[in-house]
C-alpha positions, -999 to +999 in steps of 0.1 A: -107-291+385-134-313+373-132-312+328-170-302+330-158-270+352-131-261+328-158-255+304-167-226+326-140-213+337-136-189+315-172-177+315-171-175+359-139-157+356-154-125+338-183-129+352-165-130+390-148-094+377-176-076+368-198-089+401-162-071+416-168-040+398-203-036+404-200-039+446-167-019+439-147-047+451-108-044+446-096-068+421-074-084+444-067-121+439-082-129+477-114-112+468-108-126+433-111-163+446-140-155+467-161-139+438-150-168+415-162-196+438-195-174+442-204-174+409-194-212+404-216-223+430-192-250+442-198-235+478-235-234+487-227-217+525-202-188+507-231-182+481-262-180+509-235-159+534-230-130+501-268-134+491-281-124+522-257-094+525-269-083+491-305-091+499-303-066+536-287-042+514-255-042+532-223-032+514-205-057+507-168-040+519-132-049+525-141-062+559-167-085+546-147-102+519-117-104+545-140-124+570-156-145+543-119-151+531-113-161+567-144-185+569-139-205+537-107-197+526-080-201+553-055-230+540-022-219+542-016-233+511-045-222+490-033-184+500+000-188+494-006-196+458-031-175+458-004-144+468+022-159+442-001-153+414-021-120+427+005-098+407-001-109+377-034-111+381-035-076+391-014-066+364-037-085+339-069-061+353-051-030+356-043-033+316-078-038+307-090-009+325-064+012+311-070-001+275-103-001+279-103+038+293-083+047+261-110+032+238-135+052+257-118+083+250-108+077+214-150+069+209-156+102+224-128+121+199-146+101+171-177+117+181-162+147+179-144+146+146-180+134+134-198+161+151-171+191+138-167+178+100-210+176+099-211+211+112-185+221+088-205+211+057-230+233+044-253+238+012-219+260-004-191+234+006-175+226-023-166+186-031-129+193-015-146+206+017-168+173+019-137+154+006-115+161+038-149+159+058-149+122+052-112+116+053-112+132+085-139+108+098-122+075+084-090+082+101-107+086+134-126+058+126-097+033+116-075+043+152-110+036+168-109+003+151-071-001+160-079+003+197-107-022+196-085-051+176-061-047+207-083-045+229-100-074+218-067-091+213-050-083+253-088-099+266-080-134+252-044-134+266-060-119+299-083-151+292-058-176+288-040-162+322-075-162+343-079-198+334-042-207+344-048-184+375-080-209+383-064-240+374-038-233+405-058-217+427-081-252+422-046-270+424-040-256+459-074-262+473-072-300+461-036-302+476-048-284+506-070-311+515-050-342+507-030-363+526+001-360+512+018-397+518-017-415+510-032-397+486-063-398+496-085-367+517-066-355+549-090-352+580-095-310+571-117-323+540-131-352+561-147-327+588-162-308+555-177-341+538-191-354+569-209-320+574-221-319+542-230-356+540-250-355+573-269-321+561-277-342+526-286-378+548-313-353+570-331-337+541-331-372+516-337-387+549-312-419+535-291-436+557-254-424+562-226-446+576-201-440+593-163-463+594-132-462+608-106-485+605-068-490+623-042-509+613-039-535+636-003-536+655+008-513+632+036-494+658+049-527+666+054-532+629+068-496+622+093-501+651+105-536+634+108-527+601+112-488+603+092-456+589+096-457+550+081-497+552+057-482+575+047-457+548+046-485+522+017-505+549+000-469+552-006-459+511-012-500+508-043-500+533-052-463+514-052-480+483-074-506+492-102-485+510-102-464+478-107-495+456-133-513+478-155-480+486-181-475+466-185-442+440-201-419+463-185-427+494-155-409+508-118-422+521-100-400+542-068-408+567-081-398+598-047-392+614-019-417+620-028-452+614-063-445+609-083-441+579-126-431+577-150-437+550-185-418+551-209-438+534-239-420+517-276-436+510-257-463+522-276-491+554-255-507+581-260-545+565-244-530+529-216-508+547-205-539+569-205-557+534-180-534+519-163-531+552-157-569+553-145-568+516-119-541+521-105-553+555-098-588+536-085-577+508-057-557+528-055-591+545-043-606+514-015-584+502+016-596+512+043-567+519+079-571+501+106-551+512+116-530+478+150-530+485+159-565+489+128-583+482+123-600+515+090-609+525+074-591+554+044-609+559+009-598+559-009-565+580-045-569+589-072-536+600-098-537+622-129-512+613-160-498+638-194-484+616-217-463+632-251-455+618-263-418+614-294-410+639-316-377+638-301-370+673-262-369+661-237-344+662-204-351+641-184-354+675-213-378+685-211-401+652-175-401+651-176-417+687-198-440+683-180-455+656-146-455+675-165-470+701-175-499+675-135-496+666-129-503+702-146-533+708-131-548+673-099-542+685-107-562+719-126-586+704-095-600+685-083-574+660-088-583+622-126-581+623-155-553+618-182-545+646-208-527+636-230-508+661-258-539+662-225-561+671-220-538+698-254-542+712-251-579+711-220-585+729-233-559+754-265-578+762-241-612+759-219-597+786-253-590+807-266-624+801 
């Protein structure tokens, strides 16, 4: 979780369990997480998709939240945490409705004492009669005031444990969408940035880039030198693209050997540019062997960058920049083609 959403956390977390109350939603911890990323905002399509049920004036039922907890919330991981901590976040609710219940019904025996001692004061009561009057209201006032200190006191423990409650459930959905021997964004958050990056790219109307880059020979070097080197080569090349990619762009390992960077507001000329900078720079790092310090020589990548059209579908972009991929690989290996490369070698091979 970003430090700037910590701030909140606290404030969307109360504010998640009232929305709950209000549509009558059952404070479990599925529905909990849906109702908290609502009121965050962090999902625009899970906000527009609750919006417009509210808006038709459709109720807003178990069914609903389990097929909006379907849509956006399906990582294995995410729920399991998500189950592991729904007990005590139950737990936590259940208390403050049932301390919250007693408080109700001790103001309503507060009236009362009120209510009986005025009625039992008249223009002949005698000082002992007004006496016990008022001693009669204090006491029902001070276990009023008792119930509200505790109250008071379980709602910043139930506080503290909403907050660690978020901080894992945000824990999960950042593991859920990392590669776990790299480091950097597995290809489930890849297919979410690019869809998001392309819907951004057609409203701005900036250019959006598109790379993806291979390893070059890189089973004939995990056959040589076996798997855990192999791993080494793979969080190397990870390391690099996340250096050498700008602040807004976004590294992912596309699966095996291959790794993607979506390039916002970003033209073909300056994404060839950072391209050629990262592909050298993984050039230039000579792998040692941990174990025995032996040198193992140098790997090299070969990357394809397609450029976003109005026409494209993410299936469409992603193959047009394999495609570029492709010919870099045939074209030597260790090199980047972008798609205007493409289009001169095809016109070359024409010629």
């Amino acid at each position: 979780m970003q430090s700037e959403d910590l701030e909140f956390a606290s404030e969307w977390s109360a504010t998640a369990l009232q929305l709950m109350a209000a549509h009558g939603i059952p404070p479990s911890p599925e529905n909990y997480s849906i109702w908290f990323r609502y009121v965050s905002g962090k999902l625009p399509e899970l906000n527009k998709e609750i919006d417009a049920c509210i808006e038709s004036g459709h109720t807003i039922d178990i069914e609903v939240t389990a097929a909006l907890q379907d849509r956006f919330f399906s990582d294995g991981k995410l729920a399991d945490v998500t189950l592991s901590t729904g007990a005590k976040l139950n737990t936590e609710v259940n208390q403050i409705l049932k301390i919250i219940e007693e408080t109700v019904g001790n103001s309503t025996a507060l009236g009362t004492t009120v209510r009986e001692a005025s009625e039992g004061l008249t223009n002949q009561s005698t000082p002992n009669d007004v006496r016990r009057a008022v001693e009669a209201i204090v006491t029902a006032s001070r276990k009023m005031e008792d119930r509200s200190v505790e109250l008071e006191e379980h709602l910043q423990a139930t506080k503290k444990e909403l907050d660690e409650l978020q901080q894992n459930l945000e824990k999960a959905h950042t593991e859920a969408r990392t590669d776990g021997l790299t480091g950097v964004n597995n290809r489930k958050a890849f297919d979410e940035a690019l869809a998001r990056a392309m819907a951004a790219a057609s409203t701005s109307n900036a250019p959006l880039c598109l790379a993806i880059g291979d390893i070059d020979h890189f089973k004939k070097f995990n056959d040589t030198f076996g798997h855990r080197t192999g791993d080494q080569v793979l969080r190397l090349v990870a390391n690099c693209l996340k250096t050498g990619a700008l602040e807004q762009h976004f590294v992912a390992r596309y699966g095996g050997e291959e790794f993607a960077v979506i390039m916002p507001a970003t033209d073909i000329a300056t994404a060839e540019a950072i391209s050629n900078k990262i592909r050298e720079t993984v050039q230039a790092r000579e792998l040692v062997k941990r174990s025995t310090g032996e040198s193992l020589g140098r790997v090299t990548m070969s990357m394809g960058i397609a450029l976003l059209r109005d026409t494209d579908s993410a299936a469409s972009l992603i193959e047009r920049a394999d495609g570029c991929l492709y010919d870099a690989k045939h074209a030597g290996r260790n090199r980047i083609i972008t798609e205007c490369h493409g289009l001169e070698m095809s016109h070359a091979k024409a010629s």
